[in-house]
C-alpha positions as protocol buffer text, in pm:
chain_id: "A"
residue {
  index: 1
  type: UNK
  ca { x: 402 y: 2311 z: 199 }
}
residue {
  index: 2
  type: UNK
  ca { x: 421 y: 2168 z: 524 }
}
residue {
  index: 3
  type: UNK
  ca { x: 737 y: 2093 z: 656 }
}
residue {
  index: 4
  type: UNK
  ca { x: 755 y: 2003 z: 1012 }
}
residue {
  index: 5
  type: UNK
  ca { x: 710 y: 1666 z: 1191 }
}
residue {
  index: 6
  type: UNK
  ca { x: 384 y: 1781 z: 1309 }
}
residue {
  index: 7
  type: UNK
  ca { x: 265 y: 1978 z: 976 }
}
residue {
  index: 8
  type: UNK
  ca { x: 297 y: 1680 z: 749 }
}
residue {
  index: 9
  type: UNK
  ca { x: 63 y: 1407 z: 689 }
}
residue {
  index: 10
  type: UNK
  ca { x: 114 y: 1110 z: 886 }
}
residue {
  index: 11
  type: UNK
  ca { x: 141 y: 770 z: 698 }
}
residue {
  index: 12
  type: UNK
  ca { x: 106 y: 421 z: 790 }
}
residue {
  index: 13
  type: UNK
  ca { x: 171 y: 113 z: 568 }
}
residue {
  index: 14
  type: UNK
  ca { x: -47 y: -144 z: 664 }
}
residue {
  index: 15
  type: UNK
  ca { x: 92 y: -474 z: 546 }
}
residue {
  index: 16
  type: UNK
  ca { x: 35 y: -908 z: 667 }
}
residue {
  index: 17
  type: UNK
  ca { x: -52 y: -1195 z: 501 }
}
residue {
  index: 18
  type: UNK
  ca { x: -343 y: -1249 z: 285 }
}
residue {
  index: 19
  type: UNK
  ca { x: -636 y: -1341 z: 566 }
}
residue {
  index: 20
  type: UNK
  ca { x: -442 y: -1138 z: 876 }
}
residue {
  index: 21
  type: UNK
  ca { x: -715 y: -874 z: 888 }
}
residue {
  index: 22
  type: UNK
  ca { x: -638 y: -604 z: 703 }
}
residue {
  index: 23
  type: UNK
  ca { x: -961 y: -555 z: 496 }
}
residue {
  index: 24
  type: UNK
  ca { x: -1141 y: -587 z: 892 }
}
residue {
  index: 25
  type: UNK
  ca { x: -942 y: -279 z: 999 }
}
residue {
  index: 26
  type: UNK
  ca { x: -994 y: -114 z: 710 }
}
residue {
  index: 27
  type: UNK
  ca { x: -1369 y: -179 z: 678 }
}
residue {
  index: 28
  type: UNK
  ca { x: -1366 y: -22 z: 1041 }
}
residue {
  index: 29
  type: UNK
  ca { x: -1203 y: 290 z: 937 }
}
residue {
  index: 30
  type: UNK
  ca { x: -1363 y: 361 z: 613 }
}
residue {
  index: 31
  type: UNK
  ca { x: -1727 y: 310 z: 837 }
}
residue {
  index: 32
  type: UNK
  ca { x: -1646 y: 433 z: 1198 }
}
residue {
  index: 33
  type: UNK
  ca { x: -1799 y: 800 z: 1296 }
}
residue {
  index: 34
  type: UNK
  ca { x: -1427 y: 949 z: 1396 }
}
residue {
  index: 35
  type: UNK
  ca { x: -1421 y: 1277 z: 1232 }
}
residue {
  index: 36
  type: UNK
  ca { x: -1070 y: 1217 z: 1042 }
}
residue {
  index: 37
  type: UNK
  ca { x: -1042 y: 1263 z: 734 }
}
residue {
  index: 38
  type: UNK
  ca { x: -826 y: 1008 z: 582 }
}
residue {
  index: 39
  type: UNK
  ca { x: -664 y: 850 z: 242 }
}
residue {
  index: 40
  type: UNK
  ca { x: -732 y: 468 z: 260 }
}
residue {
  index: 41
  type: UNK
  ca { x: -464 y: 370 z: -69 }
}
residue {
  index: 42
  type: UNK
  ca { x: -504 y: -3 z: -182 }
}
residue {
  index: 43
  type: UNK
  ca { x: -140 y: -105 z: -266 }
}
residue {
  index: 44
  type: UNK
  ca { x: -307 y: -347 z: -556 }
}
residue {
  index: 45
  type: UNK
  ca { x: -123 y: -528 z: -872 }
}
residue {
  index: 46
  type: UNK
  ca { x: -428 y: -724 z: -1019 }
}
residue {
  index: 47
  type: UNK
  ca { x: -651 y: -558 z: -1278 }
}
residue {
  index: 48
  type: UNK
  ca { x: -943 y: -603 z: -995 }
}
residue {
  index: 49
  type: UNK
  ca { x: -849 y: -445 z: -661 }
}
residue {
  index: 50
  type: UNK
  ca { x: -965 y: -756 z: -361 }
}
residue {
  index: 51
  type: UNK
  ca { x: -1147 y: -489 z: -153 }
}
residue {
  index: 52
  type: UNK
  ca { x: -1329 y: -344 z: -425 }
}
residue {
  index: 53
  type: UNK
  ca { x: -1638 y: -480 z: -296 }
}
residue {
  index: 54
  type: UNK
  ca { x: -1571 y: -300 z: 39 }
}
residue {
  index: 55
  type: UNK
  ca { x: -1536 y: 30 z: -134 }
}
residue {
  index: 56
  type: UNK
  ca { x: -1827 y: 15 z: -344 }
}
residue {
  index: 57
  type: UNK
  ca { x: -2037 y: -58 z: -51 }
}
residue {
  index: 58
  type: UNK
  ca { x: -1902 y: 238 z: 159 }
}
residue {
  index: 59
  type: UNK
  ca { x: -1877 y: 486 z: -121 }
}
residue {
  index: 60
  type: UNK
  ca { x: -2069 y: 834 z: -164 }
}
residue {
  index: 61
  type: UNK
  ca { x: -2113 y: 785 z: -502 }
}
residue {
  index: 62
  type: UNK
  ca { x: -1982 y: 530 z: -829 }
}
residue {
  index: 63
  type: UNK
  ca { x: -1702 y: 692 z: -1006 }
}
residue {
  index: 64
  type: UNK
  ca { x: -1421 y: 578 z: -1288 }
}
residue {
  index: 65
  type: UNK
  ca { x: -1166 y: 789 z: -1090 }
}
residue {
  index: 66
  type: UNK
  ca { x: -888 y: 589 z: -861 }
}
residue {
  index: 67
  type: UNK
  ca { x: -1018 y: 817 z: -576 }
}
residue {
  index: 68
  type: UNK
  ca { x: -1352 y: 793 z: -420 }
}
residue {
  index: 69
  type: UNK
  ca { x: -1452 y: 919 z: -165 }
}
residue {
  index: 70
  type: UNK
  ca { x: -1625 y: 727 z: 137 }
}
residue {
  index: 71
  type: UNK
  ca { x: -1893 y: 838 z: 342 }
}
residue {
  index: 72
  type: UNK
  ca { x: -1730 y: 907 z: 645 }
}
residue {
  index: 73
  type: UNK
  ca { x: -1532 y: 1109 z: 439 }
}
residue {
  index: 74
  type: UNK
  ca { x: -1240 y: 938 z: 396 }
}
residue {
  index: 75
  type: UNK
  ca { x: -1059 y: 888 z: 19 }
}
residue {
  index: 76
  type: UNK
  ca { x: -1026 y: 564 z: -118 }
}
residue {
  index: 77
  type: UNK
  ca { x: -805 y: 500 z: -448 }
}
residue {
  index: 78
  type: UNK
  ca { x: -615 y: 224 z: -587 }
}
residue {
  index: 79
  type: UNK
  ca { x: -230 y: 201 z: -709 }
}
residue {
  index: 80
  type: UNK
  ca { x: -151 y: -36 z: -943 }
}
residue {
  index: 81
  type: UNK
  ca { x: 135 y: 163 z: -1091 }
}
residue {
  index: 82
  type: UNK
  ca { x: 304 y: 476 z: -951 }
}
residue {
  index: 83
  type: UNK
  ca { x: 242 y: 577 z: -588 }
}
residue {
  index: 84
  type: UNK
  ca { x: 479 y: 844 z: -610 }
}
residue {
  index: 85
  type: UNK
  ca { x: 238 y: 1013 z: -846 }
}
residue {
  index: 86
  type: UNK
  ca { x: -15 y: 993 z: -617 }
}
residue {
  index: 87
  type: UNK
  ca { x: 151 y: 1153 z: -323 }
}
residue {
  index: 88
  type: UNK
  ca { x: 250 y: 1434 z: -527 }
}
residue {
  index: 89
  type: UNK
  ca { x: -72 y: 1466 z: -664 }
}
residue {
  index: 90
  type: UNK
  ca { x: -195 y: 1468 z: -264 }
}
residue {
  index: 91
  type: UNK
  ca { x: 40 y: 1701 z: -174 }
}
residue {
  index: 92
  type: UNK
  ca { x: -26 y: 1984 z: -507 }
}
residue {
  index: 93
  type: UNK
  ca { x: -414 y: 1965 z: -422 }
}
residue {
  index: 94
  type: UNK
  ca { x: -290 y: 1980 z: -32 }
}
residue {
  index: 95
  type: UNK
  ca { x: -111 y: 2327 z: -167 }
}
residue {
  index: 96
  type: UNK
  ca { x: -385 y: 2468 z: -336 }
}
residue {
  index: 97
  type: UNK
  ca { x: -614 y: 2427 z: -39 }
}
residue {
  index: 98
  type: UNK
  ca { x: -787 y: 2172 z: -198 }
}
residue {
  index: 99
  type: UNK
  ca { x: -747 y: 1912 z: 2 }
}
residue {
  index: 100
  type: UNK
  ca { x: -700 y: 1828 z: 361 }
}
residue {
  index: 101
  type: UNK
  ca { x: -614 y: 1495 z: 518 }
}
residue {
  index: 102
  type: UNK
  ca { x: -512 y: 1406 z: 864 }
}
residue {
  index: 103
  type: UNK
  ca { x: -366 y: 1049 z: 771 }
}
residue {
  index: 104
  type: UNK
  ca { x: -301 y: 837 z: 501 }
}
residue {
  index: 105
  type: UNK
  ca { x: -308 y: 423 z: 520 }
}
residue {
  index: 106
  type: UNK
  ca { x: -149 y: 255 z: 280 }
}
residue {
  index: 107
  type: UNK
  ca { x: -244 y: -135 z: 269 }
}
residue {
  index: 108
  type: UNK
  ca { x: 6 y: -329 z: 80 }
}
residue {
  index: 109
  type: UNK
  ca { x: -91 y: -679 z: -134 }
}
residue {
  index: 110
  type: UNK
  ca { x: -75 y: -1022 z: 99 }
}
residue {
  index: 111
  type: UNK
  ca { x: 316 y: -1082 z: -53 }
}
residue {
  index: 112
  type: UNK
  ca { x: 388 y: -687 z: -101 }
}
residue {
  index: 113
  type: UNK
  ca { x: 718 y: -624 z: 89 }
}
residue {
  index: 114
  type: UNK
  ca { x: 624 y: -286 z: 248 }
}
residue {
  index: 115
  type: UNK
  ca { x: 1037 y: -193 z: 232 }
}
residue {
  index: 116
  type: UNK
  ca { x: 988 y: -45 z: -146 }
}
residue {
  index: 117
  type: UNK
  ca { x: 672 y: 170 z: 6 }
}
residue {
  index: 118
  type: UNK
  ca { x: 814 y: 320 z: 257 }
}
residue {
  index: 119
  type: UNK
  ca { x: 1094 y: 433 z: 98 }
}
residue {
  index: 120
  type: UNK
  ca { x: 859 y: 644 z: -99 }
}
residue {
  index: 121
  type: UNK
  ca { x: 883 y: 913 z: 188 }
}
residue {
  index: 122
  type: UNK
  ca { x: 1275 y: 895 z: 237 }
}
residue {
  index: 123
  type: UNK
  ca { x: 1364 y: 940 z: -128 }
}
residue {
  index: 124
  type: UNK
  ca { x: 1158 y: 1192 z: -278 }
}
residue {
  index: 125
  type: UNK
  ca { x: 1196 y: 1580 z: -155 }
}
residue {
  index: 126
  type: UNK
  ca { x: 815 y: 1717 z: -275 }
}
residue {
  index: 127
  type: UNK
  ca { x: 709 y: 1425 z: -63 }
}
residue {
  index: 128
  type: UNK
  ca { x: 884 y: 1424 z: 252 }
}
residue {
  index: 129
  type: UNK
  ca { x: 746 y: 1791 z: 255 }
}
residue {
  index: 130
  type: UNK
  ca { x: 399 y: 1677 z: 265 }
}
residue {
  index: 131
  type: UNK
  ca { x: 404 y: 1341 z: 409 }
}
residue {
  index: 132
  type: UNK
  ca { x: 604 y: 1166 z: 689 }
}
residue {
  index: 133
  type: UNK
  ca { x: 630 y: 753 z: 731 }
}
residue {
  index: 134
  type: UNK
  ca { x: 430 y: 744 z: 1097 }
}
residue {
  index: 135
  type: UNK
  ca { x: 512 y: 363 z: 1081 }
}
residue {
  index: 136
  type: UNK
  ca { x: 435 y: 70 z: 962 }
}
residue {
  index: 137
  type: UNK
  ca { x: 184 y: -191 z: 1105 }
}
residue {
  index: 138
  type: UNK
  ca { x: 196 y: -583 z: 1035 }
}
residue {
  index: 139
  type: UNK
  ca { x: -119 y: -760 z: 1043 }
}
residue {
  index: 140
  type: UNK
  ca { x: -100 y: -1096 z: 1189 }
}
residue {
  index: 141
  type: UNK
  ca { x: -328 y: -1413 z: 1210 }
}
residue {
  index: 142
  type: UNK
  ca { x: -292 y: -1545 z: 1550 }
}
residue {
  index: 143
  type: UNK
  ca { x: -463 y: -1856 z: 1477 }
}
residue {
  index: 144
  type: UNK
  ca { x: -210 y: -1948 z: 1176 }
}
residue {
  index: 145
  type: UNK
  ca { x: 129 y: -1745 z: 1242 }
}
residue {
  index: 146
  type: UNK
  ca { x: 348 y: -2005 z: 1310 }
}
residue {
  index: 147
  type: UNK
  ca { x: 300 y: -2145 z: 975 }
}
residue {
  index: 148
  type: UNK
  ca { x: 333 y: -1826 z: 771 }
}
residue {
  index: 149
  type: UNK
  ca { x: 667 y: -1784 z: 1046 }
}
residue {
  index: 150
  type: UNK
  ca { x: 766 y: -2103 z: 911 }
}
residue {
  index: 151
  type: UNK
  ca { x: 689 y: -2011 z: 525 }
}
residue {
  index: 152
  type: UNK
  ca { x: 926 y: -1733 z: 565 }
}
């Protein structure tokens, strides 16, 4: 497994209020011609992911699987549970050769603190091999920040 800074995949957490513009960045990645192959995870608690819609509409092809993938190539899948399982599941197929991703994005839920996320790649060893916390990016609303500032 990969284990230096510039081996491992990088990971963003992608995280603002409901409205901020996260689905528009994300729309723009999961249909822009860059060549990148990358993991777009939905950071969802519902039973119906928001941007579901958005996937289906970008997708290759339907599937009952938490990971489709998009046709630029990039992977979509939705946690509702255990993102550590994920990652490791990443990394094992990332092992084998089976899969190869230059980033991941994680986009957290409107109230998701991303804290909890990305402590995900300090805490876990088979992890932190494979994946390294790039940084985390907070959508914001210009028109209405203030007022979320002031909800806070």
């Amino acid at each position: 497994m990969a284990s230096s800074s510039s081996e491992r995949v990088p990971v963003t957490v992608l995280t603002g209020f409901l409205g901020s513009g996260k689905t528009t960045l994300l729309n723009h990645i999961l249909t822009a011609t860059h060549g990148k192959k990358i993991a777009i995870i939905e950071n969802e608690f519902g039973d119906v992911g928001i941007d579901d819609a958005l996937i289906q509409k970008t997708s290759k092809f339907s599937s009952e699987e938490e990971i489709i993938e998009v046709l630029n190539g990039c992977l979509c899948c939705s946690v509702r549970q255990d993102l550590v399982v994920l990652l490791k599941g990443f990394a094992e197929r990332a092992a084998a050769g089976e899969l190869k991703l230059d980033a991941i994005i994680i986009e957290t839920t409107g109230m998701a603190d991303p804290a909890p996320v990305a402590q995900t790649f300090l805490i876990y060893d088979e992890i932190k091999a494979f994946a390294r916390l790039d940084g985390i990016v907070t959508m914001v609303d210009a028109k209405h920040v203030e007022r979320h500032l002031d909800a806070v």
